[in-house]
N, C-alpha and C positions, 0 to 999 in steps of 0.2 A: 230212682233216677237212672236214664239211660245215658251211657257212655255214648259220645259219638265219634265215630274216627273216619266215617267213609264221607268221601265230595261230595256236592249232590252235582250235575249235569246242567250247565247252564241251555235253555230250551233252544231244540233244532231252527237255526235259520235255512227256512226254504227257500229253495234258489229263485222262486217267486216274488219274493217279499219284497216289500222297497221301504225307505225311513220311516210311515204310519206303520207297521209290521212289526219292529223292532222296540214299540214304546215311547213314549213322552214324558222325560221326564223334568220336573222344576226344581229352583233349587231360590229359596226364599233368604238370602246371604248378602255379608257386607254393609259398609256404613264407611263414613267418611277419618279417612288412619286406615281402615282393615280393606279395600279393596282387593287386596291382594287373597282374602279366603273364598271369595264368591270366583275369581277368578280361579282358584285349584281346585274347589270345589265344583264347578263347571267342566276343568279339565278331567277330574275326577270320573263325572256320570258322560262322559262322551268316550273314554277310553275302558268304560263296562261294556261299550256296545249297543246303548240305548241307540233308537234312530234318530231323535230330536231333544235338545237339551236345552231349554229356557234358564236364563238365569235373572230371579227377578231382586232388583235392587235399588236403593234409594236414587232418585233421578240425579243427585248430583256428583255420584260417582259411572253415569251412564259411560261417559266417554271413557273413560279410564278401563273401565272391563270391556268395554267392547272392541276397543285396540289389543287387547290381550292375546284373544285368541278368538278368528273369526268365525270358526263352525258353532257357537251357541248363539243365540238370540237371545237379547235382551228387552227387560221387561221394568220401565222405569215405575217406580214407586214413591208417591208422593209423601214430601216430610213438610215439619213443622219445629222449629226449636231445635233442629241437630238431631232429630231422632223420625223415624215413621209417623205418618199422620193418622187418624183413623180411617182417612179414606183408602189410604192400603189396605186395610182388612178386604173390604167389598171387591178392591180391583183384583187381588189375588183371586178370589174365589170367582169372579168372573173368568179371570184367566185360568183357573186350572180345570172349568170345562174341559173334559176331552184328555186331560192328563191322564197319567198311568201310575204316576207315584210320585211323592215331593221331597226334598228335604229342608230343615227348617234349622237354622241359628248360627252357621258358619261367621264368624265376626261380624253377627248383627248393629253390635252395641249393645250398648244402656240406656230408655229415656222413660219417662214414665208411660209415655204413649207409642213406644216402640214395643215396650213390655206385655202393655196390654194386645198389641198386633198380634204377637208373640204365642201368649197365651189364647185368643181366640181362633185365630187360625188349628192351633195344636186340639182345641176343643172341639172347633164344629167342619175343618174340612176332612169330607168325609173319603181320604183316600190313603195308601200305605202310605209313610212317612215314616221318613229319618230325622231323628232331633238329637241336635249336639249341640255344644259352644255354650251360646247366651241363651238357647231353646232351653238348655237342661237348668242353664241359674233360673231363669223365671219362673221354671217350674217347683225348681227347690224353695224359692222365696216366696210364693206362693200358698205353699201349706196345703195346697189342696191337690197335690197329684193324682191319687187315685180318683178324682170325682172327674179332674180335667182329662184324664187318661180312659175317659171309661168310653171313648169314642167305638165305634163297631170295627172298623178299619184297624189293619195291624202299626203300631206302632212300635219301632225301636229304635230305641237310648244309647247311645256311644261313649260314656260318660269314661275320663280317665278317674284316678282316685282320687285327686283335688272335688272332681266336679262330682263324684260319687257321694264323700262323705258331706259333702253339702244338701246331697238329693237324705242322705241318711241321719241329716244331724251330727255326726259320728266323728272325732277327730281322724285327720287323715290313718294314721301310725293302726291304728285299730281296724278300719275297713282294708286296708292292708293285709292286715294279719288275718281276717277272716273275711277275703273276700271272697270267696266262694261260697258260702254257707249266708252271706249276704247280699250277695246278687242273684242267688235261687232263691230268697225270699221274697225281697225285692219285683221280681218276675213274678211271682206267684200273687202279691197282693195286691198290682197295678195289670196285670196280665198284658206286660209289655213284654217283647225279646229284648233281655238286656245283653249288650256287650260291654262287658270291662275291659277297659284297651289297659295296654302294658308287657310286661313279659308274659310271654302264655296266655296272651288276651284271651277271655271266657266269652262264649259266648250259649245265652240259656234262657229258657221259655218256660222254668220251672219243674220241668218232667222232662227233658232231654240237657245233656250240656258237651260242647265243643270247647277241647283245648287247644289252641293252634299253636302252631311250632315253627311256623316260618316269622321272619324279623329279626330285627339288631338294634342293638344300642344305637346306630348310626341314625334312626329313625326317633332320634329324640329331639327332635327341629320343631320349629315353628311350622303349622302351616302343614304336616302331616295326615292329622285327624282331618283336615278339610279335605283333602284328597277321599278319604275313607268313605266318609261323608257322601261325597258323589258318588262314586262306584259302589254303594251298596246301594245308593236311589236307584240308579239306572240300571242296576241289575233286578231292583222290584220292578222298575219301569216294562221290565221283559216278559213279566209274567212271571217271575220265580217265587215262592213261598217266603214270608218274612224272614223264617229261622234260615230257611235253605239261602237266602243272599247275602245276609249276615255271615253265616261263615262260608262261603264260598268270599265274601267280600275280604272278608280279613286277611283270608290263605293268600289268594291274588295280592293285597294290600302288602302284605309281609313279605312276599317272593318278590314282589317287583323291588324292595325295600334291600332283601340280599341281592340283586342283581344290580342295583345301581352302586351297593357298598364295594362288591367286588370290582364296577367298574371306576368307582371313585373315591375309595377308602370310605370307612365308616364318616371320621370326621371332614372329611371333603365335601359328602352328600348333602341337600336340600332340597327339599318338599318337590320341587316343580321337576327335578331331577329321578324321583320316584312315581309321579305323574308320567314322567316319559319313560319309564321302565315298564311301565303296565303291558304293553304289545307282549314285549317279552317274557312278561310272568304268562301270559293269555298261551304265548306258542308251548312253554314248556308243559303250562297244565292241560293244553288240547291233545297234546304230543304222550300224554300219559294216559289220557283217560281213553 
């Protein structure tokens, strides 16, 4: 097992380039109550630096994210019963032509036919992807993650330890206590990069592992992980290696996380308040590197 402690270099923007340059990236998020994950998860992958950020989501929370914040585009998705329809599946995969990287389960919901969206998407589109939220319950509940995970395209899991020991069967108290010895297995038997968010969040491909050390307790909000979420898409979106934007995600994720704590005490902070910290985690790590 290789230690990791060096950044990797997020890829040179040429003073050429213009928004197709920079990556595409989707963010397949939100359901009606949770509007507000697709929204930070939006702000998320536009403040990595992707050049175009689609946020696709069920058509009756259209208006609602697209007041939010108006450099993403949105991409209504048809439902049925309060949940996704199956004709989502088809419209997604029509629309992520031309994409660079997606992320998938940011306060999706629950329906039985949002599940299966869920899971089929995670199965057959064939592009990097970030799965978190309700991506990772479906998959737990499922039974079948290694065969749905065995797609070509890299895939990684953000799971915190609620959604871990579910992915593990495993009472929380216990993947706790060894998770690191089970999220390098984990890795290894689905050949995902998995990141265990929390203190010291992990992040590991099996045969490499990143401990990161930026973050605070103040980063224990709602609406967090959705941020992460985006910013590790849009930094696949760039062209960066799955492991290498996982944790270049999380250090950014984390630093912008103390820079909002020191400007708003830990307890003062909230998600969208960490969303706007990101510029600043970006100037201190370019300013270093």
């Amino acid at each position: 097992m290789t230690e990791v402690e060096h950044l990797p270099q997020l890829p040179e923007r040429n003073s050429d380039g213009h928004k197709g340059t920079f990556g595409r990236a989707m963010l397949v998020a939100g359901s009606r109550g949770m509007s507000g994950a697709a929204v930070l998860s939006g702000l998320g992958a536009l403040r990595s630096g992707a050049g175009l950020v689609y946020v696709a989501i069920p058509e009756n929370i259209v208006d609602v994210v697209a007041t939010c914040e108006p450099s993403y585009l949105t991409i209504p998705l048809p439902i049925e019963g309060g949940g996704l329809c199956s004709g989502a599946t088809s419209l997604v995969h029509d629309k992520a032509v031309g994409m660079d990287a997606v992320g998938l389960g940011p306060g999706a919901g629950r329906s039985r036919s949002s599940d299966q969206v869920l899971l089929d998407l995670i199965a057959e589109l064939d592009l990097p992807m970030v799965i978190d939220a309700d991506g990772l319950n479906v998959l737990a509940e499922s039974g079948q993650a290694a065969r749905i995970l065995s797609n070509k395209s890299p895939r990684i899991l953000t799971p915190h330890a609620g959604e871990f020991a579910r992915l593990m069967k495993m009472p929380i108290p216990d993947v706790i206590e060894h998770r690191e010895e089970l999220a390098i297995d984990y890795a290894s038997q689905t050949k995902v990069i998995l990141v265990f968010k929390g203190h010291e969040t992990l992040v590991t491909d099996s045969e490499r592992i990143y401990r990161n050390r930026t973050g605070n307790p103040g980063m224990a909000t709602g609406g967090t992980g959705d941020v992460l979420t985006g910013l590790i898409t849009g930094l696949l979106a760039q062209g960066m290696s799955a492991f290498e934007a996982a944790q270049l995600g999380v250090y950014l994720h984390g630093l912008a996380g103390d820079l909002a704590a020191e400007a708003l005490t830990q307890p003062g902070m909230i998600a969208s308040d960490l969303a706007q910290s990101i510029p600043q985690a970006w100037k201190s790590f370019l300013g270093k590197s």
